[in-house]
N, C-alpha and C positions, 0 to 999 in steps of 0.2 A: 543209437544216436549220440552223437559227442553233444557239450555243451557248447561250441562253436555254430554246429548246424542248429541247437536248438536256439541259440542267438539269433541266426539269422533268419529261421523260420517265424519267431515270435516277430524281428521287426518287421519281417516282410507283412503279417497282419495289421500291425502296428500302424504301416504306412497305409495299410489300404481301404483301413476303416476307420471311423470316427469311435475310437474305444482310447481308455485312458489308464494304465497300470498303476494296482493299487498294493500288489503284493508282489513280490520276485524274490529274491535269494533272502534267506530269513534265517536267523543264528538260533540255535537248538530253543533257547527261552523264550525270544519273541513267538515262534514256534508254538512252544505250549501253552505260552499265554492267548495264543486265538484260537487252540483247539486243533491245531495241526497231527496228521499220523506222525509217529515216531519214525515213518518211513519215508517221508513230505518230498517231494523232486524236489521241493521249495529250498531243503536243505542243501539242495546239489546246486541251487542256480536253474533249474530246468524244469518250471514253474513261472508261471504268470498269473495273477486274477487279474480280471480286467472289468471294468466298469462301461456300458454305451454315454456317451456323452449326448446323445439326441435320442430319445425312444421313440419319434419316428421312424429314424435311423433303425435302430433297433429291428423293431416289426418289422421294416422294411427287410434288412440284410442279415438277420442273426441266423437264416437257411444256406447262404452263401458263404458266410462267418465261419460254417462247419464243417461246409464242404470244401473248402478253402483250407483250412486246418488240418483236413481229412488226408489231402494229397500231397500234402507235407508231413503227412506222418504222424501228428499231432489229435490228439483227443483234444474235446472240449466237454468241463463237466458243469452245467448249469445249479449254481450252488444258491439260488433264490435271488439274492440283491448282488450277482456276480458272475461271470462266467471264468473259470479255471482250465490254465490251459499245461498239458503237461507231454508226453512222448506218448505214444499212442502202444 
């Protein structure tokens, strides 16, 4: 996956759900300062965390969020107060 499709795969979600990006392209120290791998897609640009802006919302659509994700190629990693989205 280029970083172009992964552009356009993140805002295709972006657009279709109530979610809000909290993380994306991050410089090696920002990086380590949250605890990031050494390996991070974050460092490529090809990475997202993403925040539900409604947890109604949430409950409701975080099953379609995945599968939605899923058929773009895109993993989704549930990281507790976040969901992390990178190349699958």
């Amino acid at each position: 996956m280029t970083r172009v499709d992964f552009d356009a795969a993140a805002a295709t979600l972006e657009q279709q759900f109530d979610i809000s990006v909290t993380s994306a392209t991050r410089t090696r120290s920002r990086n380590a300062a949250v605890g990031g791998s050494v390996q991070s897609f974050h460092l490529m640009g090809m990475a997202r965390d993403y925040v539900w802006d409604n947890e109604d919302e949430r409950k409701r659509d975080v099953k379609l969020f995945r599968r939605r994700a899923k058929q773009m190629h895109l993993q989704v990693i549930s990281e507790g107060d976040h969901d992390h989205v990178e190349p699958a």
